[in-house]
Each structure stands twice: as structure tokens, then as C-alpha cells.
N, C-alpha and C positions, 0 to 999 in steps of 0.2 A: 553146901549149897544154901545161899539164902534166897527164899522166897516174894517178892515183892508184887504190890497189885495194886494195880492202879486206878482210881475210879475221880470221877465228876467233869470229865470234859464233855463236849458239845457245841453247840454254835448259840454264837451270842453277837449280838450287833454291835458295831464301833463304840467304844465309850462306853459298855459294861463290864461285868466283872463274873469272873467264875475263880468258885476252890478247887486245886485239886489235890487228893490224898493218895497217899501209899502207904499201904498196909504192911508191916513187914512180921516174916514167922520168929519171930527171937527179940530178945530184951537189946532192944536199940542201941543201949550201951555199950555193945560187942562193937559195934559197926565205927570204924576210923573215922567215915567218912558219908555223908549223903548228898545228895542233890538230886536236881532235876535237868534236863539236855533237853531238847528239842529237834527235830528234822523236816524241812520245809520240802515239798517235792524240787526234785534234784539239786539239792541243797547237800551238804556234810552235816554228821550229826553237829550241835555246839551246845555250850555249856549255858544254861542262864543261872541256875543259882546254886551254892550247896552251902554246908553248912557242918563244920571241923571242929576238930579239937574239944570235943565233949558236946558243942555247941557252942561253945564260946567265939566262934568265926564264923561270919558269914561274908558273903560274896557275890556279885550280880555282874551279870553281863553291862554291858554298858546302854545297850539296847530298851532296858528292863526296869535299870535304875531309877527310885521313884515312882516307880508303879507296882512293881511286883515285890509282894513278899516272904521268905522261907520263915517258918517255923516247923517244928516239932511238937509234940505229945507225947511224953516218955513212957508216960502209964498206958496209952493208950498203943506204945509202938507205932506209930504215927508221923510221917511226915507228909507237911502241906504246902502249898505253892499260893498263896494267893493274890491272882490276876487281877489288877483294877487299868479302868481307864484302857480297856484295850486296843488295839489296833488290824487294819487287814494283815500285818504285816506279822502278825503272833500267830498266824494260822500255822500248824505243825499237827505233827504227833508228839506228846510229850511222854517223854519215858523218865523214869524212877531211876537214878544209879546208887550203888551200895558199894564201899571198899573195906575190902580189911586186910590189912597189913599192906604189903608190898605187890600188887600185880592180881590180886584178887580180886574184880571186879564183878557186880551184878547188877545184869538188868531187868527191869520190869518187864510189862506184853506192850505197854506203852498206849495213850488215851488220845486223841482225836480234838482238835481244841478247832474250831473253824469262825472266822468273826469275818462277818461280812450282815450288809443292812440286805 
């Protein structure tokens, strides 16, 4: 079971910016696979960013592109989402996903991101 937690969302008005972080229990290096997904009310969850292959891949919704960015923190076991330039239209819950190997997936409790003036 890996453990994922997720912190810094909130509400923020059109055209700012928030970080958000996921804390994860184990040396990151384990993990195939991370990202971040979102779920707008009655919405499917969907994909906005993750980041593969040791880090060496990244990937954005289309939605996102341009504005938001994935990074990592290895030492710190740390991955970050950072929102810029937001929109009403990013309001979700954003949840942390974690894969390893084939079929194994994990999710975070997932954070609260609300933009509106």
C-alpha cells in the first residue's frame, strides 16, 4: 500500500495561481508512475498531468497546457502540480495517483482547488 497526501488547495480567484503537493511514504523511485487527475462535480474523474519513466516524461491535458506544471522532489518524496493563470473551469477535487508495475494503482484523500472571483 502506498500512502499519498495531499495538501495546498483552496480558492483562489481567476488568473492566480496555487501549488499543490503530494507527500508520498517511500523513496519515489519505486513508484512507475505519478500524476495528478481531477473531478469536477458530475464530471468523470480525468487526467491533467503525470510524470513517467523515472521523470523523464511528462504529459498535460490539453486543457492545462501552458499553464500548469508537474514536478517532482526526489529527496523530499514530493510531487507538485503548479497551477498558474487559473480558470473557473479548474475548480475539482484534485487527487495524487501512484502506479507500480501493472494494475497497481494509488490514490490520495484528494484537495479541494475552487477559483472563482
Amino acid at each position: 500500500q502506498v500512502q499519498l497526501v495531499e495538501s495546498g488547495g483552496g480558492l483562489v480567484q481567476p488568473g492566480g495561481s496555487l501549488r499543490l503537493s503530494c507527500a508520498v511514504d517511500r523513496n519515489i523511485f519505486s513508484l512507475d508512475a505519478m500524476g495528478w487527475y481531477r473531478q469536477a462535480p458530475g464530471k468523470q474523474r480525468e487526467l491533467v498531468s503525470a510524470i513517467i519513466s523515472g521523470g523523464l516524461r511528462t504529459n498535460y491535458a490539453d486543457s492545462v497546457k501552458g499553464r500548469f506544471t508537474i514536478s517532482r522532489d526526489n529527496a523530499k518524496n514530493t510531487l507538485y502540480l503548479q497551477m498558474n493563470s487559473l480558470k473557473p473551469e479548474d475548480t475539482a477535487v484534485y487527487y495524487c495517483h501512484a502506479r507500480i508495475g501493472v494494475g497497481n494503482n494509488y490514490w490520495g484523500q484528494g484537495t479541494q482547488v475552487t477559483v472563482s472571483s
